[in-house]
C-alpha positions in Angstrom: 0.0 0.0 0.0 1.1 3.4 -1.2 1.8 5.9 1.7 0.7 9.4 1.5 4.3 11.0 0.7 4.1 8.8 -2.4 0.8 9.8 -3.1 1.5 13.5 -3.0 4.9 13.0 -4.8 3.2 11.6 -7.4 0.7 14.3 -7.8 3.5 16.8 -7.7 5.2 15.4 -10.3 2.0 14.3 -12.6 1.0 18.3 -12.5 1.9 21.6 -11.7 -0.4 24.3 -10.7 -1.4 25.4 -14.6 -5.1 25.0 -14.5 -4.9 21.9 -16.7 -7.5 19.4 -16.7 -7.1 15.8 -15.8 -8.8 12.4 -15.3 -8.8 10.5 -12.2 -9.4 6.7 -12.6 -9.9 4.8 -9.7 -9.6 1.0 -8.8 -7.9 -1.9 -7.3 -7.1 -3.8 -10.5 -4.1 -2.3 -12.2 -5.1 -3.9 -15.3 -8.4 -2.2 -15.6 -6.9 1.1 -15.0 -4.2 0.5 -17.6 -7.6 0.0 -20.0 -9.3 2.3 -19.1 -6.2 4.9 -20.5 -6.1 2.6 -23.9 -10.0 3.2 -24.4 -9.2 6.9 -23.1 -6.3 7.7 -25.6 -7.7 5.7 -28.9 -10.9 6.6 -28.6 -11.2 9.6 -27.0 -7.5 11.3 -28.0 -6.8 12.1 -24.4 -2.9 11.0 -23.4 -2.5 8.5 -20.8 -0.6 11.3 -19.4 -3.2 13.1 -18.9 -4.7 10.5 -16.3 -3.6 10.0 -12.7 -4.5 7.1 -10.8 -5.7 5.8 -7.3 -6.0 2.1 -6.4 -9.0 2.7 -3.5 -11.4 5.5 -2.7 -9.2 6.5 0.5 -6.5 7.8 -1.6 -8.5 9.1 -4.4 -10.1 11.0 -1.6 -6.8 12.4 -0.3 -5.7 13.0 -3.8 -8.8 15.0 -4.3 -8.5 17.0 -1.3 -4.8 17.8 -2.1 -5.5 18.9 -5.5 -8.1 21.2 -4.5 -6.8 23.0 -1.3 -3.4 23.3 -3.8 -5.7 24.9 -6.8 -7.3 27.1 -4.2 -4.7 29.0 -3.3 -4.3 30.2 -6.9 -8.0 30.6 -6.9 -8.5 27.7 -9.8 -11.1 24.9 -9.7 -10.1 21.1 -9.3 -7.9 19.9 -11.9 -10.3 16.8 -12.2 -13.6 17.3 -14.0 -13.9 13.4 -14.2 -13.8 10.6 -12.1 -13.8 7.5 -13.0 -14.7 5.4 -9.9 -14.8 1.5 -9.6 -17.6 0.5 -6.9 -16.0 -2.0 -5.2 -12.5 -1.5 -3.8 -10.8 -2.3 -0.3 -10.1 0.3 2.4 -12.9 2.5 0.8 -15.8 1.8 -1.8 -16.4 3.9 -5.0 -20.1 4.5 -2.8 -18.8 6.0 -0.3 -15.6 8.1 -2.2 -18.0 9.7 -4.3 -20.6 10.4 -1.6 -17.6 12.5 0.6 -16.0 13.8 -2.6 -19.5 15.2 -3.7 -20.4 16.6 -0.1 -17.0 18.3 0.6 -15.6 19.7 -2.5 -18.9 19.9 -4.9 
């Protein structure tokens, strides 16, 4: 399991504060996530770059809550217009993610 140092290391290095948008793509299984950026980049034409990742709803919760108290600052919105959640993940369910996402930052 990821601490959260690495967690906001790798959100420091995926972005700087530039108002670009980005996807957030949550879920336990590495190999759906990894689909999820194929489907993303052929059919949509948005770079793999261009996604960051979480593997439960606990850290896309705390990746979500660093993104926006850091956007904030420079008084910019979240950097992620779209979430794509799994439902069932350990630690914390897509359900419940969502649910605190939507009730503290939306």
């Amino acid at each position: 399991m990821r601490s959260i140092k690495d967690i906001e290391i790798e959100i420091e290095e995926s972005h700087e504060v530039s108002g670009e948008k980005r996807i957030l793509i949550v879920d336990d299984q590495i190999f759906n996530i990894r689909a999820l950026k194929i489907i993303l980049e052929y059919k949509f034409g948005v770079k793999a770059s261009a996604c960051d990742h979480a593997f439960n709803g606990r850290e896309a919760l705390e990746i979500i809550e660093k993104d926006v108290l850091k956007q904030r600052e420079y008084g910019q919105e979240c950097t992620y217009p779209l979430i794509l959640m799994d439902c069932n993940m350990p630690v914390m369910d897509g359900y419940e993610a969502s649910q605190q996402i939507r009730q503290l930052y939306w």
